[in-house]
C-alpha positions in Angstrom: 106.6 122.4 87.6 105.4 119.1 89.1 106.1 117.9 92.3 107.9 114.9 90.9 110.3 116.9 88.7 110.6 119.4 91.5 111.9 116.2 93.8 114.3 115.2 90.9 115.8 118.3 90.8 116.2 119.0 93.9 118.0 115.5 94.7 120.2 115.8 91.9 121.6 119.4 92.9 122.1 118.1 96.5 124.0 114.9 94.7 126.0 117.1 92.6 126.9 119.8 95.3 127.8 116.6 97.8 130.0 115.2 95.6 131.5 118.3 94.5 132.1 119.3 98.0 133.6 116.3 99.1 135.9 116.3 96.2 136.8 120.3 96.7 137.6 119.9 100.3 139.3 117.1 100.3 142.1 118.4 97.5 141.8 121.8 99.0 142.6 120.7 102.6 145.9 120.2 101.7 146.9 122.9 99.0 145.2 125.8 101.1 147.6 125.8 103.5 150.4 127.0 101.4 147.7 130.4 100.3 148.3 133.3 101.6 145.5 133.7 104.7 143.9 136.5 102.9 143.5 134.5 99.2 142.5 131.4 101.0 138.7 132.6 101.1 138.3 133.1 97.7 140.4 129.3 96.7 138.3 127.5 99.2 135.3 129.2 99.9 134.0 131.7 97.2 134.8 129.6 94.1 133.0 126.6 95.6 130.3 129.2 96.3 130.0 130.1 92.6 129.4 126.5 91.6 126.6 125.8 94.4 124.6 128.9 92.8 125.3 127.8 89.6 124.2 124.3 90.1 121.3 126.0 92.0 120.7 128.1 88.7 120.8 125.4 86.2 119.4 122.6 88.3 116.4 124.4 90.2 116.0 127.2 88.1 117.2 129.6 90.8 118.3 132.7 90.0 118.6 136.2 91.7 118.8 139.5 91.2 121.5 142.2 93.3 120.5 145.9 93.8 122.1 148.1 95.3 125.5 147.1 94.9 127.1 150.6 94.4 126.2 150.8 98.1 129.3 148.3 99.2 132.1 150.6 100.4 135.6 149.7 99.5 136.8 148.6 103.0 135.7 146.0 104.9 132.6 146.2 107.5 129.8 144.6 109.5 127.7 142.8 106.9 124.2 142.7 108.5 121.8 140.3 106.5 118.4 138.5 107.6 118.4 135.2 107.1 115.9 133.0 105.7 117.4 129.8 104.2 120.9 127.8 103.4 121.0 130.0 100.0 122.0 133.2 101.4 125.0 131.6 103.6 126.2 130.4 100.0 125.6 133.5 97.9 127.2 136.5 100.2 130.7 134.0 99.7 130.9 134.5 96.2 130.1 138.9 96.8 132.3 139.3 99.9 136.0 138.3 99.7 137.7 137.5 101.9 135.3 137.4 104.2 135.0 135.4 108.1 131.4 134.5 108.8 129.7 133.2 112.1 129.5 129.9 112.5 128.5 127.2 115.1 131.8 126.0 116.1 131.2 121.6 115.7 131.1 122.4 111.7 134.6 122.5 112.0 134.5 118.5 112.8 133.0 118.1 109.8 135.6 115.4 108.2 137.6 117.2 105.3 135.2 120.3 104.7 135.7 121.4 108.6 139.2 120.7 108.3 139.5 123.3 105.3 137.1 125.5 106.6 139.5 126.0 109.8 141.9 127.5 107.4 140.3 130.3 106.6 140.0 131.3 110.3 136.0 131.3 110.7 134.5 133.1 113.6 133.5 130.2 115.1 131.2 130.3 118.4 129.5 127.8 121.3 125.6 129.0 120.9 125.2 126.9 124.3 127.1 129.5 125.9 125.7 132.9 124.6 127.6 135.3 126.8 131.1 133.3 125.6 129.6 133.4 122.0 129.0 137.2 122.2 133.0 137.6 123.4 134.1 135.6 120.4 132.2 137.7 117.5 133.6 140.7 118.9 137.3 139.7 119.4 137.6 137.3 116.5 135.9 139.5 114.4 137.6 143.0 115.0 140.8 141.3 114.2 139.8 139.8 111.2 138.2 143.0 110.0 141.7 144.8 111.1 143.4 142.1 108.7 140.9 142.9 106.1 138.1 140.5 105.7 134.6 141.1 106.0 133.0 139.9 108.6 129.1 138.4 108.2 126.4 138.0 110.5 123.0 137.5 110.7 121.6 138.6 114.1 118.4 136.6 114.2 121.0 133.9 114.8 118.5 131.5 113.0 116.2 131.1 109.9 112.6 132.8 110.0 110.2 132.1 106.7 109.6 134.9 104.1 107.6 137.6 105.4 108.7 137.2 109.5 112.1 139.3 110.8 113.4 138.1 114.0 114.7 139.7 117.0 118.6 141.2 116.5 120.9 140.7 118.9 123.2 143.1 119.4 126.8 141.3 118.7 127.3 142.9 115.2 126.7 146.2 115.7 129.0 145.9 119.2 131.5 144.5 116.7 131.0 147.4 114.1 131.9 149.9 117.3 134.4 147.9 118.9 136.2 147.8 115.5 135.3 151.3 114.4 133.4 150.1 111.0 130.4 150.4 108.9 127.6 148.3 109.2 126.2 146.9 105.7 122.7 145.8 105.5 121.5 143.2 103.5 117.6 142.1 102.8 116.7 139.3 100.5 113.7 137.0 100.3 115.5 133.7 99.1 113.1 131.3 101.5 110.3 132.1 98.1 113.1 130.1 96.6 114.4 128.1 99.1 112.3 127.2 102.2 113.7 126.9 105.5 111.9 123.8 106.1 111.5 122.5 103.1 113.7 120.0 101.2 112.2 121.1 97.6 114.0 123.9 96.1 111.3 126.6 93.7 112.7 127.8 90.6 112.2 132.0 90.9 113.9 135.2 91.2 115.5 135.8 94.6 115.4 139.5 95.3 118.4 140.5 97.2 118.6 144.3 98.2 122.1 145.9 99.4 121.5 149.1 101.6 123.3 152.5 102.3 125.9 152.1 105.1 124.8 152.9 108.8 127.7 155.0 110.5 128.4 153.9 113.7 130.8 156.6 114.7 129.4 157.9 118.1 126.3 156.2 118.4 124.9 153.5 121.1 124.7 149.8 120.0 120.8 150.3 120.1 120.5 152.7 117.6 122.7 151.6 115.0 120.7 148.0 115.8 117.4 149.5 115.1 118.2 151.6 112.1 119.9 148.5 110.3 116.9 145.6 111.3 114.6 149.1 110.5 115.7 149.5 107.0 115.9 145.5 106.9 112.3 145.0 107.4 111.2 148.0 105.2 113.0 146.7 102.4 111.5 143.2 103.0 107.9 144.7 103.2 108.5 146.4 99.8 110.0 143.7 98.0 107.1 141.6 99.0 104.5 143.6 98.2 106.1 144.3 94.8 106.8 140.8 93.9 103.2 139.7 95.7 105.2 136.8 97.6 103.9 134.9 101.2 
């Protein structure tokens, strides 16, 4: 594909998903509060979810494959992914409901779409304050895992290209005890599709793998960390060297 239909593409999905967000949040922002909290996820959050991939599917010729979905328990966890793009942030809505993800807490000033997001009771945190931060996952997030959404987090706590894991911290997993839950890993390669620092988007097959559960049951925060970025980076090395991607 050209570079110059590549860049039309790419500028009309961003046009499309704009609008449509706009439009979605700003209804929303107003019905959502009369959902029950636990439906409000899937109203606000995994439906628009479905549309951004589809856009991203039809527009850009991104598409995806899941494996390993019999692996997802039937209660709520820890959902432990890697994280290599904007893509995966949108995709694990639309599998995961209701779900609270992480997020840097000045998106909720975001006119109309922060408004509605603060509905759905984000974990929201200050990354200027890590210590504060750390508090905030584990509190916020064993009570929304006790109300019964999943809670997601991605522990390199920013984006590293295809082919590079980063450091974990340990906040997850710490939730996952405190809260007496499953962790969930989760390794895709969506940057082949999506580049982190890239506004083109590749039209491909974005590999996404979901692993066994790691127990956390009377085991120390570092072990259950370096069994879940462990089977993380093994599942990366073998989808790239199968797919022969940088």
């Amino acid at each position: 594909m050209s570079f110059v239909v590549q860049s039309i593409r790419t500028a009309l999905f961003y046009f499309l998903l704009a609008t449509f967000t706009v439009l979605w949040s700003t209804v929303l922002v107003f019905v959502v509060p009369f959902v029950p909290m636990n439906t409000r996820h899937k109203v606000l959050v995994k439906y628009w979810a479905v549309i951004a991939m589809g856009l991203a599917r039809f527009i850009c010729g991104i598409r995806y494959e899941i494996h390993g979905k019999e692996n997802i328990p039937d209660t709520p966890c820890v959902i432990i992914s890697n994280h290599q793009s904007t893509w995966e942030t949108f995709f694990l809505q639309t599998q995961f409901s209701p779900q609270a993800q992480v997020i840097k807490k000045e998106l909720l000033n975001i006119p109309f779409f922060g408004w509605a997001f603060r509905l759905i009771k984000p974990i929201a945190i200050n990354r200027d304050d890590p210590r504060a931060a750390l508090n905030d996952v584990v509190e916020q997030g064993t009570t929304a895992l006790h109300e019964g959404r999943w809670v997601l987090i991605f522990p390199e706590g920013t984006r590293n290209p295809n082919g590079k894991l980063g450091k974990f911290s340990r906040g997850g997993v710490n939730l996952a005890r405190k809260a007496d839950v499953k962790v969930l890993p989760i390794a895709h390669n969506a940057a082949v599709c999506w580049p982190m620092d890239r506004f083109l988007k590749k039209p491909g097959v974005i590999q996404l793998h979901i692993g066994p559960v790691v127990e956390t049951k009377d085991r120390t925060a570092l072990e259950i960390n370096n069994e879940t970025r462990g089977w993380i980076s093994n599942t990366l090395d073998d989808v790239n060297n199968k797919h022969k991607v940088a």
